[in-house]
Structures are given as C-alpha cells and as structure tokens.
N, CA, C and O atoms as a GROMACS GRO file, in nm:
protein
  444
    1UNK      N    1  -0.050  -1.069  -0.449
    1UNK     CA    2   0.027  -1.126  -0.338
    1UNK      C    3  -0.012  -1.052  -0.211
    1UNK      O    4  -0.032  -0.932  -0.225
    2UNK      N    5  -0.022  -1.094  -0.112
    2UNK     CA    6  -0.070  -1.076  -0.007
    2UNK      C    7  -0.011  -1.141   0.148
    2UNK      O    8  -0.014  -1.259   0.184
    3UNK      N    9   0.048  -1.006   0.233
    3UNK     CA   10   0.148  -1.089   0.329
    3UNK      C   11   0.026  -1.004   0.482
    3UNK      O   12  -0.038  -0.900   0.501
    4UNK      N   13   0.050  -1.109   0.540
    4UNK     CA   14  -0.003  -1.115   0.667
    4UNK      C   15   0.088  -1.155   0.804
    4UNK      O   16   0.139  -1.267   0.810
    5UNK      N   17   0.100  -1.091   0.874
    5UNK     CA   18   0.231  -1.120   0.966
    5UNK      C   19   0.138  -1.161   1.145
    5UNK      O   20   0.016  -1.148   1.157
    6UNK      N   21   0.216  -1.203   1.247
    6UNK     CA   22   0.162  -1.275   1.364
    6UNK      C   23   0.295  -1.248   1.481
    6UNK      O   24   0.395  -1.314   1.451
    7UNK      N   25   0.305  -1.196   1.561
    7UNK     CA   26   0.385  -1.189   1.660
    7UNK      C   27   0.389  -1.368   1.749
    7UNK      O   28   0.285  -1.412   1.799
    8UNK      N   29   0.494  -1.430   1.752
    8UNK     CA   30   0.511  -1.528   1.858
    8UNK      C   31   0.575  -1.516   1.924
    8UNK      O   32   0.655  -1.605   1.895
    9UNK      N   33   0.619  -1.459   2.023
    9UNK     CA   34   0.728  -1.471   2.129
    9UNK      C   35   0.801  -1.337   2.076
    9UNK      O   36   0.762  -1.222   2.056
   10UNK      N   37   0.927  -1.405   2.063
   10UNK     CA   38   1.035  -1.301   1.932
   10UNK      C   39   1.058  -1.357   1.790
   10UNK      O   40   1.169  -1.345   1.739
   11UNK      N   41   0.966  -1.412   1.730
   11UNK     CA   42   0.916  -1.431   1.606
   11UNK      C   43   0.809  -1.372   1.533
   11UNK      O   44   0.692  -1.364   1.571
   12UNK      N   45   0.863  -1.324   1.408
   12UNK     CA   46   0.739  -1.259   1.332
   12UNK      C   47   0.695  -1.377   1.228
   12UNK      O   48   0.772  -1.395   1.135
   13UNK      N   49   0.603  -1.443   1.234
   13UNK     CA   50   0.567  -1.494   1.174
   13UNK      C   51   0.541  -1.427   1.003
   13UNK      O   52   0.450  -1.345   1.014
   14UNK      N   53   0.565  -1.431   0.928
   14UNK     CA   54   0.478  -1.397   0.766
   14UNK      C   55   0.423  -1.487   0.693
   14UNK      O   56   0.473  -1.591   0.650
   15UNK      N   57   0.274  -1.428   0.675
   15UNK     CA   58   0.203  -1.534   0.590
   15UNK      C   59   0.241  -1.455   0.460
   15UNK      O   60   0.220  -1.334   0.457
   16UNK      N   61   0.325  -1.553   0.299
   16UNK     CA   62   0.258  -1.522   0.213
   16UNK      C   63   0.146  -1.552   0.149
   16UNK      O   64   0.093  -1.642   0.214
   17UNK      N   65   0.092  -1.529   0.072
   17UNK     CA   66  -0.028  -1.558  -0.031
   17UNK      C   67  -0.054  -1.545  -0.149
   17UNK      O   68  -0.132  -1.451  -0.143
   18UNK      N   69  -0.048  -1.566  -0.236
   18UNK     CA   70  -0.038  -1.565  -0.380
   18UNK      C   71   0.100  -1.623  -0.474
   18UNK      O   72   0.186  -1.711  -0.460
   19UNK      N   73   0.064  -1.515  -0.581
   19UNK     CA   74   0.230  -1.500  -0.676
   19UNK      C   75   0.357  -1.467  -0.630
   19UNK      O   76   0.372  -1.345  -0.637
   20UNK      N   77   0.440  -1.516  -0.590
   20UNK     CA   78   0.537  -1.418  -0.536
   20UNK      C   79   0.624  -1.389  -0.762
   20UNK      O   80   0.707  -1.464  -0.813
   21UNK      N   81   0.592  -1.326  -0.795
   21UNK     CA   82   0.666  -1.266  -0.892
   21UNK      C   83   0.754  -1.109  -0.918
   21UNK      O   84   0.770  -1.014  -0.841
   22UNK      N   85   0.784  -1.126  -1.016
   22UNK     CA   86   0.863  -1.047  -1.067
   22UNK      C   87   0.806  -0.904  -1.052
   22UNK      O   88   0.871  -0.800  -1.066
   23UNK      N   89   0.617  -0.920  -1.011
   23UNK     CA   90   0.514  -0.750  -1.019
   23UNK      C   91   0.505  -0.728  -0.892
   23UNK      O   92   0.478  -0.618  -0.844
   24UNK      N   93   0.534  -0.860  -0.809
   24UNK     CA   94   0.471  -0.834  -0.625
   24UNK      C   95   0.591  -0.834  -0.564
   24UNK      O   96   0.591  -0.790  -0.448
   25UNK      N   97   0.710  -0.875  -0.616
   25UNK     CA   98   0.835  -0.867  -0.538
   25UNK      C   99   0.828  -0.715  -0.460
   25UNK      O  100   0.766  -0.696  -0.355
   26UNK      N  101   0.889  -0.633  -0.519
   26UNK     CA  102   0.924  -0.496  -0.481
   26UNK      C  103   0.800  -0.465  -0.379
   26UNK      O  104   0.821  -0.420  -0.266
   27UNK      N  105   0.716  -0.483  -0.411
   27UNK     CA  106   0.628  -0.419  -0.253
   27UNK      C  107   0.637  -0.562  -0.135
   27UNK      O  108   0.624  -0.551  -0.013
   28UNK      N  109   0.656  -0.659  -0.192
   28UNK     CA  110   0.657  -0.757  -0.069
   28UNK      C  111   0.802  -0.751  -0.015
   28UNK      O  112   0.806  -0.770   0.106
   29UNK      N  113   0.911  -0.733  -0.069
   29UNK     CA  114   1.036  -0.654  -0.034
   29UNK      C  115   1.064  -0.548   0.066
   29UNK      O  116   1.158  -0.539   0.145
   30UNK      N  117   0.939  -0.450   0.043
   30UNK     CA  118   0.970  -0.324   0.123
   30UNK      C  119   0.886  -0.318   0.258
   30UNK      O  120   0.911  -0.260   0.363
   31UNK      N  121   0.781  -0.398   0.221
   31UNK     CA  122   0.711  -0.474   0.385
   31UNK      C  123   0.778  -0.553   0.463
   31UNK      O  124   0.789  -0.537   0.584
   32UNK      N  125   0.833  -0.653   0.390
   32UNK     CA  126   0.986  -0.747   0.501
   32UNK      C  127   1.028  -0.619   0.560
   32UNK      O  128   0.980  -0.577   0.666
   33UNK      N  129   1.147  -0.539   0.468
   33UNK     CA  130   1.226  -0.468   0.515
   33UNK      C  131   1.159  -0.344   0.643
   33UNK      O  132   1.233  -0.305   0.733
   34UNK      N  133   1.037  -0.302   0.634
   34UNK     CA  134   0.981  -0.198   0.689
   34UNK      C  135   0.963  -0.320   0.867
   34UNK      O  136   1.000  -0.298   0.982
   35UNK      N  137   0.886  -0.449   0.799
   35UNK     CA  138   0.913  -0.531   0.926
   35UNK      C  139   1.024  -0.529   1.013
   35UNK      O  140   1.028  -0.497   1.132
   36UNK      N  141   1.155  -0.584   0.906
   36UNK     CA  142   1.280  -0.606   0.998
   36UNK      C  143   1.279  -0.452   1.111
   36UNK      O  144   1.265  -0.456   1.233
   37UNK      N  145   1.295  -0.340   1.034
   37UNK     CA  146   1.318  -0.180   1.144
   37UNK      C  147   1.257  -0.229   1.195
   37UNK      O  148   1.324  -0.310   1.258
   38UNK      N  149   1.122  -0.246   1.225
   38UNK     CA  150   1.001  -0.219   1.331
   38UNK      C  151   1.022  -0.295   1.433
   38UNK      O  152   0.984  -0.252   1.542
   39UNK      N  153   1.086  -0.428   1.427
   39UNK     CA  154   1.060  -0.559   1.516
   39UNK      C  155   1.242  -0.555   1.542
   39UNK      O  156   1.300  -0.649   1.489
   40UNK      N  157   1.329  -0.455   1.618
   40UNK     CA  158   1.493  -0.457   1.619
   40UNK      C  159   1.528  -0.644   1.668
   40UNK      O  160   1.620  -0.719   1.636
   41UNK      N  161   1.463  -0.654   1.715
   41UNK     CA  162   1.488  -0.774   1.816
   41UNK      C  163   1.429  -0.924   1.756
   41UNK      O  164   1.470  -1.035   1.790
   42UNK      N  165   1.328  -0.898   1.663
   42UNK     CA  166   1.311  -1.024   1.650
   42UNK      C  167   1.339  -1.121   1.501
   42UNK      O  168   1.368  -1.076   1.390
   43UNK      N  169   1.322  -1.248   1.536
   43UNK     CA  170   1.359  -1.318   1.398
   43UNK      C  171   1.213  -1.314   1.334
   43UNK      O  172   1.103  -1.272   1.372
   44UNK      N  173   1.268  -1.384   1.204
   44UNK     CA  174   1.142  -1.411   1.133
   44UNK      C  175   1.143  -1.524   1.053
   44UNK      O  176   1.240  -1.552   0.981
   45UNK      N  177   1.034  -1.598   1.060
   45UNK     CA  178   0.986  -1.714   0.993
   45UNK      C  179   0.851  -1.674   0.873
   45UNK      O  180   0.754  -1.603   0.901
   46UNK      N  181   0.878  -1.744   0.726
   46UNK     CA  182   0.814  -1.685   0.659
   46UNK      C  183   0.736  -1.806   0.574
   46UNK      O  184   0.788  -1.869   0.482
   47UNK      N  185   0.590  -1.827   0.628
   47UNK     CA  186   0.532  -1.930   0.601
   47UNK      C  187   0.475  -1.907   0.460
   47UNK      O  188   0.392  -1.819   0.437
   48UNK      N  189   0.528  -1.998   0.360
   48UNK     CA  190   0.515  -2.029   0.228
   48UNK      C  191   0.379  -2.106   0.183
   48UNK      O  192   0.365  -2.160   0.073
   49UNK      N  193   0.310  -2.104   0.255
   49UNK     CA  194   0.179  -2.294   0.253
   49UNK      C  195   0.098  -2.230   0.145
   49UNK      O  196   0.048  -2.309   0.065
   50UNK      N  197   0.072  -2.086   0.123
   50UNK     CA  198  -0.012  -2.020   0.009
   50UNK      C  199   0.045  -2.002  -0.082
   50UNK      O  200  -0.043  -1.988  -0.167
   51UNK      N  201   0.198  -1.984  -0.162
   51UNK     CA  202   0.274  -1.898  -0.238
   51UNK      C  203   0.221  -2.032  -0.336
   51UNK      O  204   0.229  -2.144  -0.286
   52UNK      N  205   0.169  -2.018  -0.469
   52UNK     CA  206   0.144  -2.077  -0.554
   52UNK      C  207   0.204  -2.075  -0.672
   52UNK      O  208   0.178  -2.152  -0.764
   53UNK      N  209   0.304  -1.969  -0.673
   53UNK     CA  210   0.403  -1.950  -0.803
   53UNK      C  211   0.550  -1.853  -0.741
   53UNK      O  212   0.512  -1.754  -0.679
   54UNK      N  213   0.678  -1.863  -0.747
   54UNK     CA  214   0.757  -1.782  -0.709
   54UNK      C  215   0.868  -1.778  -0.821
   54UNK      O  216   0.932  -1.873  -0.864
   55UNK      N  217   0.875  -1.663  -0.853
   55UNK     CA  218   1.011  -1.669  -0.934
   55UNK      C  219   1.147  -1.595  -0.901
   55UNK      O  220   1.156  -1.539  -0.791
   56UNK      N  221   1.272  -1.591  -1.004
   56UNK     CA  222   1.365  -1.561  -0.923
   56UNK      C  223   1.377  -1.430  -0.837
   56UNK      O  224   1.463  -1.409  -0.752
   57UNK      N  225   1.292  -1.359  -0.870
   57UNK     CA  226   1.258  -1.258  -0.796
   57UNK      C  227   1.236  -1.252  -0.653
   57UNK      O  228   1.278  -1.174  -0.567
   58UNK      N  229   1.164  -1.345  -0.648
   58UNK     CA  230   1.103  -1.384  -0.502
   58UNK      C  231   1.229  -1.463  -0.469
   58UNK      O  232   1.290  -1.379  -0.404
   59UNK      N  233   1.268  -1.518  -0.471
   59UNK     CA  234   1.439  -1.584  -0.433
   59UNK      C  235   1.535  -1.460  -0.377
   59UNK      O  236   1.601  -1.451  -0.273
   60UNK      N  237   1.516  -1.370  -0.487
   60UNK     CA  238   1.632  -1.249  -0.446
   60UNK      C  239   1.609  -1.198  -0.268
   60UNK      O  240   1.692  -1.179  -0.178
   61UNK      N  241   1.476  -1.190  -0.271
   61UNK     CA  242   1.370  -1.150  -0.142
   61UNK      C  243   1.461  -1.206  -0.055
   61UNK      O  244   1.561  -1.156  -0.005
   62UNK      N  245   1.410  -1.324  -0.043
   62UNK     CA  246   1.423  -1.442   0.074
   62UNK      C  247   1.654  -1.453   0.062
   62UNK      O  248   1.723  -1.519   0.140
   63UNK      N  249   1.692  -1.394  -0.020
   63UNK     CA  250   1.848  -1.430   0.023
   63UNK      C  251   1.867  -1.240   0.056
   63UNK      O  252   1.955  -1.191   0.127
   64UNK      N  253   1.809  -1.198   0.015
   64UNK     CA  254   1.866  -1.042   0.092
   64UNK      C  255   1.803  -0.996   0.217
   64UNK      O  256   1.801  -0.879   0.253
   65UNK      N  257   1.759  -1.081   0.272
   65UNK     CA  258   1.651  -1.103   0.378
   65UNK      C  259   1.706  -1.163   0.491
   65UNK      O  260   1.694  -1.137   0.611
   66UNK      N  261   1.786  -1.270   0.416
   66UNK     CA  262   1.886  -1.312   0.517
   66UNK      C  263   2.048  -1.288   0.517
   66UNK      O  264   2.139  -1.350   0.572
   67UNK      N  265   2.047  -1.185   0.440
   67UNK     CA  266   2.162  -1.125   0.472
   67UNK      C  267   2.182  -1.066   0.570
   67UNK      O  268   2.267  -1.080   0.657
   68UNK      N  269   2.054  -0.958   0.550
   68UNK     CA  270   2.029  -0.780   0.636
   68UNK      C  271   2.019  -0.896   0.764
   68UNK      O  272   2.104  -0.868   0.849
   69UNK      N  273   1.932  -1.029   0.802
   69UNK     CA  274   1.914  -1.056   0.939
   69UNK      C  275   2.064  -1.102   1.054
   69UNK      O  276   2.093  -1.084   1.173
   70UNK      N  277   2.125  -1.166   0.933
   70UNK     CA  278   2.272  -1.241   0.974
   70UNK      C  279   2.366  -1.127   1.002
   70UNK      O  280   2.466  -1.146   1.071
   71UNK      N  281   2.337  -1.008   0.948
   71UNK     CA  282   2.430  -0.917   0.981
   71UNK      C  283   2.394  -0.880   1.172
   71UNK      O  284   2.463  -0.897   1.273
   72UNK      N  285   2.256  -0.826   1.149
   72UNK     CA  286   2.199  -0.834   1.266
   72UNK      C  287   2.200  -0.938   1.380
   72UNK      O  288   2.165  -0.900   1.491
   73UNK      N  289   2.227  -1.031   1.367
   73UNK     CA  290   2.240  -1.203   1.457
   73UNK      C  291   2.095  -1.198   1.467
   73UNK      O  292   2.053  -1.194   1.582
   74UNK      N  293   1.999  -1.196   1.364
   74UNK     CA  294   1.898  -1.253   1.348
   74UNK      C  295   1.838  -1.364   1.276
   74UNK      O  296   1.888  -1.380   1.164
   75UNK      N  297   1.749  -1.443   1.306
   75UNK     CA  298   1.756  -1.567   1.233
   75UNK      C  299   1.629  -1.533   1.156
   75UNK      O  300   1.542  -1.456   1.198
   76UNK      N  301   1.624  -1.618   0.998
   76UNK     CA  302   1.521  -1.604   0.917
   76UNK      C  303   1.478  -1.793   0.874
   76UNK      O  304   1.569  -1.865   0.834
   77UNK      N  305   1.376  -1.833   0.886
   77UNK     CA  306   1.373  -1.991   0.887
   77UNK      C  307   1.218  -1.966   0.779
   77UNK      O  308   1.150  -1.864   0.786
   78UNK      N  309   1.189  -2.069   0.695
   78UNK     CA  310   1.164  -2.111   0.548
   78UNK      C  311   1.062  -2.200   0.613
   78UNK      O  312   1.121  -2.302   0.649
   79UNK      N  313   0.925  -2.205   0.647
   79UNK     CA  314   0.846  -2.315   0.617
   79UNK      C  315   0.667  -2.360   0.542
   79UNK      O  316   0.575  -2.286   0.504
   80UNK      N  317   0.673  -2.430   0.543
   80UNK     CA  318   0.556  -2.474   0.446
   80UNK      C  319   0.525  -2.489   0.326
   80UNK      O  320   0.416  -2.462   0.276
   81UNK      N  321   0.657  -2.550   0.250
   81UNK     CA  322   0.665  -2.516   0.099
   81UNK      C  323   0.598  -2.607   0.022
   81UNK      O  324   0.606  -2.720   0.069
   82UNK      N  325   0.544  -2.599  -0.064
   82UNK     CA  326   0.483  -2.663  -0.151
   82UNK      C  327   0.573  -2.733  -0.228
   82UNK      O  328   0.693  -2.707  -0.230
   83UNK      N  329   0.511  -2.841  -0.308
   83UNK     CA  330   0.620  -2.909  -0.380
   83UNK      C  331   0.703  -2.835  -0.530
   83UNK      O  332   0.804  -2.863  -0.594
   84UNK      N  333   0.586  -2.719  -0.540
   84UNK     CA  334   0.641  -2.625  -0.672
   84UNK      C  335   0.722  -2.516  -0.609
   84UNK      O  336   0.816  -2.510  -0.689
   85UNK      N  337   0.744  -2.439  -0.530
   85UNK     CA  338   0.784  -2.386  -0.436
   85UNK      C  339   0.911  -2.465  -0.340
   85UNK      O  340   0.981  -2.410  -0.255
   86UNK      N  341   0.913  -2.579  -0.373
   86UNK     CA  342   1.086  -2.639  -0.300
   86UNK      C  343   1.151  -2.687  -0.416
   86UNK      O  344   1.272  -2.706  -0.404
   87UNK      N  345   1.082  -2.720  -0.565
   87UNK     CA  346   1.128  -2.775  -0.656
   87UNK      C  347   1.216  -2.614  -0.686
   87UNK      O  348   1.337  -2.618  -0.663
   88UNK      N  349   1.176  -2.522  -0.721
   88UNK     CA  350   1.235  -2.377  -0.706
   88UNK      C  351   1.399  -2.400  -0.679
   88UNK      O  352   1.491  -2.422  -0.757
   89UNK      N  353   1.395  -2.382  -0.517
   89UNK     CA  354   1.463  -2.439  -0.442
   89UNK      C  355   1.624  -2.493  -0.486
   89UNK      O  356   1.737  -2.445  -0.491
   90UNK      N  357   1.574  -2.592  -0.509
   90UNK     CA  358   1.630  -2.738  -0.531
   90UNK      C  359   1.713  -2.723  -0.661
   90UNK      O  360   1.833  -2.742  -0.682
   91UNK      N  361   1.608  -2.682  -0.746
   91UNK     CA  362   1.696  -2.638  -0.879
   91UNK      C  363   1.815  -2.526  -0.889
   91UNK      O  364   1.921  -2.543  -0.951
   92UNK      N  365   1.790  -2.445  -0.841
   92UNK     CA  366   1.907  -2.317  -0.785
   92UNK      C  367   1.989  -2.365  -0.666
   92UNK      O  368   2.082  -2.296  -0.627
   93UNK      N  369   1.958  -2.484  -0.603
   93UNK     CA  370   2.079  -2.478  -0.512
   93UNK      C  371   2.079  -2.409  -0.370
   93UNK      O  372   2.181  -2.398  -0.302
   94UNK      N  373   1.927  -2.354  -0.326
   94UNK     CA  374   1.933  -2.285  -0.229
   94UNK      C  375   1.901  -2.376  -0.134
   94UNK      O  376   1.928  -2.326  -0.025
   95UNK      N  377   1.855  -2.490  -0.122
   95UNK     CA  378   1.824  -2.544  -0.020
   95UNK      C  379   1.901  -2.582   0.121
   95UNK      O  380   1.836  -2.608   0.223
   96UNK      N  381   2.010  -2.582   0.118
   96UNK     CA  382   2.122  -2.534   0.214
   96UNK      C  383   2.170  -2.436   0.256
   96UNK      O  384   2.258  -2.431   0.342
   97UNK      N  385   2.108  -2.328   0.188
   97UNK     CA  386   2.116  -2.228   0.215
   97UNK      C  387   2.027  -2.169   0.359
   97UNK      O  388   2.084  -2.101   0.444
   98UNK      N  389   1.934  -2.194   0.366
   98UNK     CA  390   1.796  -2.171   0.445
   98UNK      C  391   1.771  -2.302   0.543
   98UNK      O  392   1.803  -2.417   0.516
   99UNK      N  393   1.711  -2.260   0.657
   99UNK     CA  394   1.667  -2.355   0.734
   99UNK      C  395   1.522  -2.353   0.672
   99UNK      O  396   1.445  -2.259   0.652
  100UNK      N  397   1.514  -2.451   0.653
  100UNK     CA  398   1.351  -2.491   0.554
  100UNK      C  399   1.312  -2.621   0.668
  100UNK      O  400   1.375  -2.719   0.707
  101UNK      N  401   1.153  -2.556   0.704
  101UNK     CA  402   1.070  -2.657   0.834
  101UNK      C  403   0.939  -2.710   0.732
  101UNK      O  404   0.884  -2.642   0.645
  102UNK      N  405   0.907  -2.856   0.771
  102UNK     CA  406   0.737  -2.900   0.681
  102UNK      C  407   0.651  -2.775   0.759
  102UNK      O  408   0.617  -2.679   0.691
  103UNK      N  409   0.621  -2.779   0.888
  103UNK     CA  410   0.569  -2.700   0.900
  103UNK      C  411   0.600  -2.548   1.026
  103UNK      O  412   0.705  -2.527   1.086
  104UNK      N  413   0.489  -2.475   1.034
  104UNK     CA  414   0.525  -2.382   1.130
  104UNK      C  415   0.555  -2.434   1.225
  104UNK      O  416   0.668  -2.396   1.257
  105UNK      N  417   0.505  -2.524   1.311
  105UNK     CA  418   0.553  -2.522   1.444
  105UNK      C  419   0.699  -2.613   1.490
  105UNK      O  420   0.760  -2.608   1.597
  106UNK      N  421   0.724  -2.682   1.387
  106UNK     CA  422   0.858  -2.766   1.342
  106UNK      C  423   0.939  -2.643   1.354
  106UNK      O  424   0.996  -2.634   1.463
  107UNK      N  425   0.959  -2.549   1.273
  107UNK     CA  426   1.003  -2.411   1.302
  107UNK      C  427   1.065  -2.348   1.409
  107UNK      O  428   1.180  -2.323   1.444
  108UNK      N  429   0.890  -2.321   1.474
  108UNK     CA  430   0.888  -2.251   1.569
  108UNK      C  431   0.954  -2.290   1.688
  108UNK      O  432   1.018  -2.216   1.764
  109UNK      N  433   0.932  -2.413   1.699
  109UNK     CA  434   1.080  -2.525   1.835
  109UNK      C  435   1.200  -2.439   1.769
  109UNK      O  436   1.244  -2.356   1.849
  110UNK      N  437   1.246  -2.437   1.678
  110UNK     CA  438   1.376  -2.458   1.644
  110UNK      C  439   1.467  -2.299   1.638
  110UNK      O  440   1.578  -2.277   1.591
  111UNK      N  441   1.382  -2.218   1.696
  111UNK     CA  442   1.442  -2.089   1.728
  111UNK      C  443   1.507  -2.039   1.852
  111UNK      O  444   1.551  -1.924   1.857
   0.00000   0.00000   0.00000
C-alpha cells in the first residue's frame, strides 16, 4: 500500500494505492494521523481510484479519521471508489456516513 499526498488550497489531497488491509492499515493509519498534526488547518480528501482491496481494517482508518477531524471542525470527504471499494461501503452501512464524490474535483467544489 502506498499513500501519496498533494496540497490544494486547504486540502490535503491522499492518494491511496494498493491493499488497504489488515498488514498496511497500521502504517497507513500513522501517516493520516502524522498528516492531520502537520497540516493544523487543513481538511482532507482521500482519493480511493487505486485501492483494489480494503478490509474492515481500512474502514476503522477512514471512521477514526473522521472523528479526530470533526472534533477539530475539519472536514474529511471519500472520492473515487471503485465498485469493490463502495460495495464495502454499502454493506456495513457507511455510506451516509461519509461525504463520498465520483470524482476528485466533484470533491474538491464541495469544500
């Protein structure tokens, strides 16, 4: 798994890439979190268009992610999901949970 991040404005963009599983969680966990300190001020949008497998692990990520931001009055927004990657989703019930965009720049308006 492999995350790549992009400054827009006051958006951090994150690219993932790969597995998000149960072996890549914990370090892709502690890069969000090392992000959130670094960036006090900004939101983050976390582009999914590569994640080719995610399990509940990677779920835990993305809802304690937007906890730590909501505490902060920061916003965290969901886009580019694949159809295995929203089926996820959908089945757990999170999809109301998250502002989920087709793509980045659908998103990126919406901050």
């Amino acid at each position: 798994m492999e995350l790549k991040t992009k400054k827009i404005n006051n958006v951090i963009v994150i690219y993932l890439n790969g597995k998000l599983d149960v072996h890549a969680s914990a370090d892709i966990e502690k890069e969000i979190n090392k992000i959130i300190k670094q960036e006090p001020s900004s939101h983050l949008l976390l582009n999914l268009a590569q994640v080719e497998y995610m399990s509940s692990s990677g779920l835990r990520i993305f809802v304690s992610t937007m906890r730590i931001l909501k505490e902060a009055k920061r916003k965290l927004k969901l886009c580019a999901m694949n159809n295995a990657v929203k089926k996820i989703f959908e089945v757990v019930e999170l999809m109301d949970m998250f502002s989920i965009y087709d793509t980045e720049e659908d998103a990126l308006k919406d901050f």
